[in-house]
C-alpha positions in Angstrom: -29.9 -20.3 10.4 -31.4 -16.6 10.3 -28.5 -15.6 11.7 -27.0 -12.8 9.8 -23.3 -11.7 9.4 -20.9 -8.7 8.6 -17.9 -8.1 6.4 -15.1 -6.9 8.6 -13.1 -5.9 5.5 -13.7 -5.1 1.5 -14.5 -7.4 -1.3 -15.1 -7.3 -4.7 -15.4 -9.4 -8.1 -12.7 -10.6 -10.2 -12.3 -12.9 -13.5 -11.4 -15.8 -11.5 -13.7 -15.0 -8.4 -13.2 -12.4 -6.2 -10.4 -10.7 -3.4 -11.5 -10.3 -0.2 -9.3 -7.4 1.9 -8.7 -6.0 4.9 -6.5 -2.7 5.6 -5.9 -3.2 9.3 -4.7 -6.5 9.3 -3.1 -6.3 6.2 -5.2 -9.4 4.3 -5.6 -10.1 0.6 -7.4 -13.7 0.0 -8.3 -14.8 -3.7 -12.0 -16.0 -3.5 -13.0 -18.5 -6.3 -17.0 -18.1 -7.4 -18.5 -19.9 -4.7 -16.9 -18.2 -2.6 -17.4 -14.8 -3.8 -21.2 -15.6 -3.8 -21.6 -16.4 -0.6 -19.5 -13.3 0.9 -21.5 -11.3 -1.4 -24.9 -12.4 -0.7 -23.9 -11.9 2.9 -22.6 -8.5 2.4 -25.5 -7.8 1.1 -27.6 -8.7 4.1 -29.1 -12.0 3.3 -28.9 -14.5 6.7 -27.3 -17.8 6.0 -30.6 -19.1 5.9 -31.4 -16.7 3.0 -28.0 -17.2 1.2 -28.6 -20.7 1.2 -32.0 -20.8 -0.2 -30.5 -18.3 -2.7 -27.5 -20.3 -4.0 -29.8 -23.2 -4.5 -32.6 -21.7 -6.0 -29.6 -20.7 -8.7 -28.4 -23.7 -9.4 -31.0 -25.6 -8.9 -28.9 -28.1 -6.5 -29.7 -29.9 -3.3 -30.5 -28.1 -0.2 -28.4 -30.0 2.1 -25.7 -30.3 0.1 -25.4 -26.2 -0.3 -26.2 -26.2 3.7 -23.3 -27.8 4.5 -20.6 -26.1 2.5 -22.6 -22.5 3.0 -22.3 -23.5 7.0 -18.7 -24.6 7.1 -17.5 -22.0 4.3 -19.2 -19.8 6.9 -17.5 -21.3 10.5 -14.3 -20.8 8.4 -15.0 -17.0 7.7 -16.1 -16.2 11.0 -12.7 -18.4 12.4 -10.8 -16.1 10.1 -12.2 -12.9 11.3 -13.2 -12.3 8.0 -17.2 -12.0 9.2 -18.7 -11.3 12.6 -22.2 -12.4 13.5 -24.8 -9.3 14.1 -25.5 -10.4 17.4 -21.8 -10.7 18.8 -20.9 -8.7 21.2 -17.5 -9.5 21.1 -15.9 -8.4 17.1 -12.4 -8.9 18.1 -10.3 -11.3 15.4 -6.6 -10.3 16.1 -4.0 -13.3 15.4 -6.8 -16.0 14.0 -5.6 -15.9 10.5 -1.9 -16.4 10.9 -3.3 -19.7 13.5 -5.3 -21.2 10.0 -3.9 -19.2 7.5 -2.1 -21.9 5.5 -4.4 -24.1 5.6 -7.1 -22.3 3.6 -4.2 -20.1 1.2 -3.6 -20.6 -2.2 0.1 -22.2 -2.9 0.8 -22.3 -6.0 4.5 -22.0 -7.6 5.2 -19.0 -9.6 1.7 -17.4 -8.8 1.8 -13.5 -8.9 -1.3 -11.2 -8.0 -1.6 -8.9 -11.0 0.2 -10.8 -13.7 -1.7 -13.4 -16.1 -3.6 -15.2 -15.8 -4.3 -13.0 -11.9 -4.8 -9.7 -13.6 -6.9 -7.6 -11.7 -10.1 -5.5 -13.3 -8.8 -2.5 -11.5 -5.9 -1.8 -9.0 -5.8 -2.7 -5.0 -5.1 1.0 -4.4 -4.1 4.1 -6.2 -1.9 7.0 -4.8 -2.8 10.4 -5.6 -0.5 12.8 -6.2 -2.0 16.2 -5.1 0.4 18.6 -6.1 4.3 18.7 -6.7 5.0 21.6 -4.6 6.8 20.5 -1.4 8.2 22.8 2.0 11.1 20.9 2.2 14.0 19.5 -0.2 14.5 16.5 0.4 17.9 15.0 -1.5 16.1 11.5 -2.8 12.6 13.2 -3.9 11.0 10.5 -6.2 8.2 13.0 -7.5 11.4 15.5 -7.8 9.1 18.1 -6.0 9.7 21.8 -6.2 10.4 23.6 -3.5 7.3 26.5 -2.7 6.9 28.5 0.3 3.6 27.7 1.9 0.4 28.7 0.7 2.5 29.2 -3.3 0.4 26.9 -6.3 1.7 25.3 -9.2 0.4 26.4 -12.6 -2.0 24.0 -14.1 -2.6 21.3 -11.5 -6.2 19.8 -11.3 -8.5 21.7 -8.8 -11.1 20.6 -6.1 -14.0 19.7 -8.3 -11.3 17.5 -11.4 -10.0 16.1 -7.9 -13.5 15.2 -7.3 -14.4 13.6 -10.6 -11.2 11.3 -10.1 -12.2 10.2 -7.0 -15.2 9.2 -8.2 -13.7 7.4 -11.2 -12.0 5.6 -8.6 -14.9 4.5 -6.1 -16.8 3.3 -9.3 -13.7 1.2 -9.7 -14.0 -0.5 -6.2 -10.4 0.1 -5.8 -9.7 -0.4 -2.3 -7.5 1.8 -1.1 -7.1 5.7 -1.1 -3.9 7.4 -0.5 -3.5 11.1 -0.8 0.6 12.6 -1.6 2.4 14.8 -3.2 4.9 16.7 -3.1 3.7 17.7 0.2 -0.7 17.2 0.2 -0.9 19.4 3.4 0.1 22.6 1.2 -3.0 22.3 -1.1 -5.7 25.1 1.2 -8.8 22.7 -0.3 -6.8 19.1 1.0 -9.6 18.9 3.7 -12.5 19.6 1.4 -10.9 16.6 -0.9 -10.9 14.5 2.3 -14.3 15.3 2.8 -15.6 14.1 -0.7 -13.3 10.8 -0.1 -15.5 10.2 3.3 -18.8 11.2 1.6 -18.2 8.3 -0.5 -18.2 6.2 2.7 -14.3 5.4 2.1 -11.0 6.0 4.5 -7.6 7.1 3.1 -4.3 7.4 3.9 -1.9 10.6 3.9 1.7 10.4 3.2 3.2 13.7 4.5 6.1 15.3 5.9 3.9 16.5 8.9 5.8 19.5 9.2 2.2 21.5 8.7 0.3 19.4 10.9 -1.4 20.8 13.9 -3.8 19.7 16.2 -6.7 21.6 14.2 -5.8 19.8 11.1 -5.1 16.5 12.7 -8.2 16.9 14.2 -9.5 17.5 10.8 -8.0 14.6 9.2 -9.3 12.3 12.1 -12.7 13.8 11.4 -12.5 13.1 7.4 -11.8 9.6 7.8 -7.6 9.3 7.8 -7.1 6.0 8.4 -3.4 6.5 8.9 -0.8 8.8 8.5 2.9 8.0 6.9 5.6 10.5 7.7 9.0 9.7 7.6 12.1 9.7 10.1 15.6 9.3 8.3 16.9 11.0 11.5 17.3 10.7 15.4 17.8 14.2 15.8 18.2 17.6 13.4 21.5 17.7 12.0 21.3 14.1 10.5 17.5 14.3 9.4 17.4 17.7 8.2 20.7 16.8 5.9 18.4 14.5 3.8 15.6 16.8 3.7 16.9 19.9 3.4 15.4 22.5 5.7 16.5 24.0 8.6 13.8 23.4 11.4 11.7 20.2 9.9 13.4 17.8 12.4 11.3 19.5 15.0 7.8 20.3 12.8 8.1 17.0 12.0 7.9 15.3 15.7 5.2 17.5 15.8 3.1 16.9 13.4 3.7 13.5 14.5 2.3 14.1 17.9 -0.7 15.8 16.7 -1.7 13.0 14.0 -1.5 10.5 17.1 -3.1 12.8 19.7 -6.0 13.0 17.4 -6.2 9.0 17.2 -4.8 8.3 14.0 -1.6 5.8 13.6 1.3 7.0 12.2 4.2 4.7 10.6 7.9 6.5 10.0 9.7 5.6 7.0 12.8 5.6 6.8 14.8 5.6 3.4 17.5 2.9 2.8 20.4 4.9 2.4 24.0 5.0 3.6 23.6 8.5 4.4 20.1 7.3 6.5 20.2 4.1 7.7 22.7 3.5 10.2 21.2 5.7 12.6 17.8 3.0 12.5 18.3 1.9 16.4 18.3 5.6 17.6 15.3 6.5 14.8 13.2 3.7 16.3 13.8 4.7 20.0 12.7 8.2 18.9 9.8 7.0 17.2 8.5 4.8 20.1 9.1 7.9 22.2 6.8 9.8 20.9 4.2 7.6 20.4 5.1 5.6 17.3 4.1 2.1 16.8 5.3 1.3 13.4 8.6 1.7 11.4 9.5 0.9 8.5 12.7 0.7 6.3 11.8 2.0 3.0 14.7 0.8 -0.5 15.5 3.9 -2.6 14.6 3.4 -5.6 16.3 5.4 -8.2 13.9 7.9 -9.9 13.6 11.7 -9.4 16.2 13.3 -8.0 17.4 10.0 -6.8 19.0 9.0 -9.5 21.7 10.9 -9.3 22.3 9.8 -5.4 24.0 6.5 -6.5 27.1 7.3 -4.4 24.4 6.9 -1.2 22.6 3.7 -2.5 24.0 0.3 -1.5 25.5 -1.7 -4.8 25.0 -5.8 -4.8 28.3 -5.8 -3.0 27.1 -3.6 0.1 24.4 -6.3 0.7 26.2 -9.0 2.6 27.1 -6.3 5.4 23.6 -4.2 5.2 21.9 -7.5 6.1 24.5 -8.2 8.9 23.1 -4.6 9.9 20.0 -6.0 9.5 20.1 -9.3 11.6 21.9 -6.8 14.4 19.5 -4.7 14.2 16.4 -7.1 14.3 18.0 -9.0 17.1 18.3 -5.9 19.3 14.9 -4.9 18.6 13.3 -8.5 19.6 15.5 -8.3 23.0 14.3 -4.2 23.7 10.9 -4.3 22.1 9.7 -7.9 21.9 7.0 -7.3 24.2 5.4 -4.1 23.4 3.3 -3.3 20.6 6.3 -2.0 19.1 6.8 -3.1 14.9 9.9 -3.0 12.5 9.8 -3.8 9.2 13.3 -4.0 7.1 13.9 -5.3 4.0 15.7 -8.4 4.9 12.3 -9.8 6.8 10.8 -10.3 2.9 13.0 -12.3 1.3 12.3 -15.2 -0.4 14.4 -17.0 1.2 14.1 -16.0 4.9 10.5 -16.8 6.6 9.6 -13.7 9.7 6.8 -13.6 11.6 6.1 -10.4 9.2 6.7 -12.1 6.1 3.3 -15.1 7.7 1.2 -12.1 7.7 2.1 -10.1 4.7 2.2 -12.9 2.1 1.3 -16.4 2.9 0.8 -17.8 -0.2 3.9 -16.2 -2.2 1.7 -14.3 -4.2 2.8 -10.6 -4.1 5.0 -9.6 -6.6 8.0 -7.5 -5.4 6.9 -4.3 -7.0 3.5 -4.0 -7.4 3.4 -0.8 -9.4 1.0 -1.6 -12.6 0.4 -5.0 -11.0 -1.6 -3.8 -7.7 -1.2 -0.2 -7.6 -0.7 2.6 -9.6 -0.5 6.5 -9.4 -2.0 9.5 -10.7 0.3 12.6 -10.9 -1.4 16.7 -10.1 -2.1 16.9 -13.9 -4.8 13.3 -14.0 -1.8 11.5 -15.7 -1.8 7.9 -15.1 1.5 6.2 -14.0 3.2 3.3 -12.6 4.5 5.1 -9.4 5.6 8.1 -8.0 9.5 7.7 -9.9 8.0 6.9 -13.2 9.3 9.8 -15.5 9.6 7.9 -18.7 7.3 4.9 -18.9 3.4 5.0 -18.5 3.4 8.4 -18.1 4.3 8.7 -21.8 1.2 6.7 -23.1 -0.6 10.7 -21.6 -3.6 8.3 -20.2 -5.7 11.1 -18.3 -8.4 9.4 -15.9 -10.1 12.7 -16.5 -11.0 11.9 -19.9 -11.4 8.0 -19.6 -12.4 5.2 -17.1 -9.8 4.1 -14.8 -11.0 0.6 -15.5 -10.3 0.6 -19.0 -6.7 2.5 -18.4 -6.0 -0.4 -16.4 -7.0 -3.1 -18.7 -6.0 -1.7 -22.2 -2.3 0.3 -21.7 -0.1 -1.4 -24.1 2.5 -0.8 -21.2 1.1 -2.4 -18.1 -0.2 -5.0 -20.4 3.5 -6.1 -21.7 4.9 -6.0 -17.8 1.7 -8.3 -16.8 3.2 -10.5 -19.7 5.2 -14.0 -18.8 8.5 -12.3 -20.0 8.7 -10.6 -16.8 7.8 -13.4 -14.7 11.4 -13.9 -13.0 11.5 -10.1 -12.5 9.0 -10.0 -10.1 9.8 -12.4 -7.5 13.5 -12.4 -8.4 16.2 -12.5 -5.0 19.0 -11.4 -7.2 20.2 -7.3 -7.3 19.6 -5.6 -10.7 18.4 -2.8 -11.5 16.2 -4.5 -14.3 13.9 -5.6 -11.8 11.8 -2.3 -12.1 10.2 -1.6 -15.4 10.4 1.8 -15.0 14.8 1.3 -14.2 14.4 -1.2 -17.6 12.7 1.3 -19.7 15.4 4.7 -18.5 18.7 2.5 -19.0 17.6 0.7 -21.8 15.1 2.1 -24.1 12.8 -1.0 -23.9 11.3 -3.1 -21.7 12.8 -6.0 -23.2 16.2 -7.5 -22.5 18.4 -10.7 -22.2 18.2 -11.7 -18.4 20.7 -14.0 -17.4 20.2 -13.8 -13.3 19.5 -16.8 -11.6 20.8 -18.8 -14.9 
């Protein structure tokens, strides 16, 4: 009873309780209030003994009543993973939740994190856009980076200390999740002094980079600074096909190296790899090259069609590609279960999370049904080199308009009070969110650029 226990991940409050998450293993749990108070009370170092005499000292209850759901709420958490005793030697929790997972999830029909009546006080995580200068020129560029020769600045982006000042902004927020982009991060001289006021905060991130500037002394650097993984990308097996999407003579090679380095140093790296006719067809060569060198994680990334995207149409895949992309797909997966099945070898496509087709991926991402298919403005959101608030790294035209600078006000209250994410919370854009069907409709930002508005007539599924 004077046992006392840790929180292996991150929680925080919320209107209807709390979330309890966890990076690594890639866990979001809704807590209700009872819940939340016990996992808080424990985070906070009280033994169960203490929580107990705590909670009904509160609520003035019986003892042994709030012993026995404190001690089994408890046997369920440590079951989970979710806490390990101090005393434990052994901390290790790998592959318990998918074994009890439904029985302690949330179902319910047409329940999205994010949207009323689920809204969260602040986002799950918030990407950072450090500057739009780029090395390379990539054809598909969301943020439609310009193209700088190293060590060149762009006029007017925030400097180390507004970086700062948004960073805290965002710890105050208890936002989980820190990720640090661009453009390309790795040309900004001060990006390890901003990674070093992230980890004074006692908080990870992650970095989304080309890698073609990464050498051991900054991998090493980023290790030190608290990286907690790296995402590069890998739209090619070798140079002519990767360096034809991103432009630059050379990056096929700085890129496996950087690559190298990041994993030499200890941190994981995941290759994306944009959906694209031009890109995708090469994915069984692009995944033995990744587990060549070292990766462990790939993952087919949907263009979506903002930046300079947008006018790449004749490269995307139109609803009437889709019956032979996932044939690719099933091919694909099925050689990859018969060649990597028993390493620690991952692939994620887009086929794996669809409604409509259960993976032993789709069990651990989302067991209850509850992420919404985009989560920009519901889960996450993005702040641009200038402290702009937006929904995501191709919104041009839509919360980016409102001008809401986290520099000048809480990100809190941006998130709460925007007339925008408000309306795309709303229950008009319920079967948007978790709809199977292709339209471009789907993404707010796509709904706001072809038709002036976010509302329209939708007629899918009908």
């Amino acid at each position: 009873m004077n046992e006392r226990y840790k929180i292996t991940g991150l929680i925080r409050a919320e209107k209807f309780g709390g979330l309890y998450y966890e990076r690594d293993r890639l866990v979001i749990e809704l807590l209700n209030n009872s819940s939340f108070e016990i996992m808080d009370l424990i985070g906070k170092g009280y033994s169960v003994k203490e929580t107990i005499e705590r909670i009904t000292k509160k609520y003035d209850v019986d003892y042994s009543r709030v012993e026995e759901d404190v001690l089994k709420y408890i046997s369920y958490l440590e079951k989970s993973g979710y806490v390990v005793s101090e005393s434990s030697s052994d901390n290790s929790n790998a592959s318990v939740y998918l074994q009890k997972s439904k029985e302690h999830t949330l179902v319910w029909q047409d329940f999205i994190l994010g949207m009323e009546p689920y809204e969260l006080r602040a986002p799950l995580k918030v990407l950072l856009e450090l500057t739009y200068a780029c090395n390379l020129r990539c054809i598909h560029c969301f943020a439609d980076a310009d193209y700088c020769k190293e060590g060149m600045t762009i006029e007017k982006e925030l400097g180390y200390e507004e970086w700062c000042r948004i960073i805290d902004n965002i710890v105050k927020n208890d936002v989980f999740e820190i990720l640090l982009s661009g453009g390309e991060a790795t040309m900004r001289d001060d990006l390890i002094k901003i990674c070093e006021y992230i980890h004074s905060k006692n908080r990870t991130y992650s970095l989304l980079s080309n890698a073609t500037l990464i050498d051991s002394k900054m991998a090493r650097e980023l290790k030190r600074t608290g990286c907690s993984k790296v995402e590069s990308n890998l739209d090619g097996h070798d140079a002519k096909s990767y360096e034809a999407f991103r432009g630059v003579k050379g990056s096929f090679e700085q890129t496996i190296k950087g690559i190298k380095a990041c994993l030499e140093a200890g941190i994981p790296v995941r290759c994306n790899v944009m959906e694209t006719k031009k890109t995708i067809f090469n994915l069984k060569e692009i995944v033995n090259v990744a587990y060549k060198i070292g990766v462990r994680e790939v993952c087919v990334i949907p263009l979506e069609l903002g930046g300079r995207a947008k006018n790449l149409k004749e490269i995307c895949f139109q609803k009437g590609d889709l019956e032979g992309l996932n044939s690719f797909y099933e091919d694909v997966n099925q050689w990859f279960d018969k060649k990597y099945g028993n390493t620690d070898m991952v692939l994620f496509t887009p086929n794996q999370f669809s409604k409509n087709k259960e993976s032993k991926y789709t069990k651990i991402f989302d067991i209850a049904g509850m992420m919404p298919r985009c989560g920009a403005g519901l889960i996450h959101c993005t702040i641009n080199p200038y402290g702009i608030v937006k929904m995501c790294p191709t919104d041009h035209s839509l919360l980016i308009n409102e001008q809401l600078n986290i520099l000048h006000d809480d990100l809190g209250n941006i998130w709460k009070n925007s007339k925008v994410l408000k309306t795309i919370r709303g229950n008009n854009f319920r079967k948007c969110v978790h709809c199977d069907q292709v339209c471009e409709m789907e993404c707010p930002v796509m709904r706001n650029e072809l038709e002036g508005t976010l509302n329209y007539s939708c007629h899918m599924g009908d």
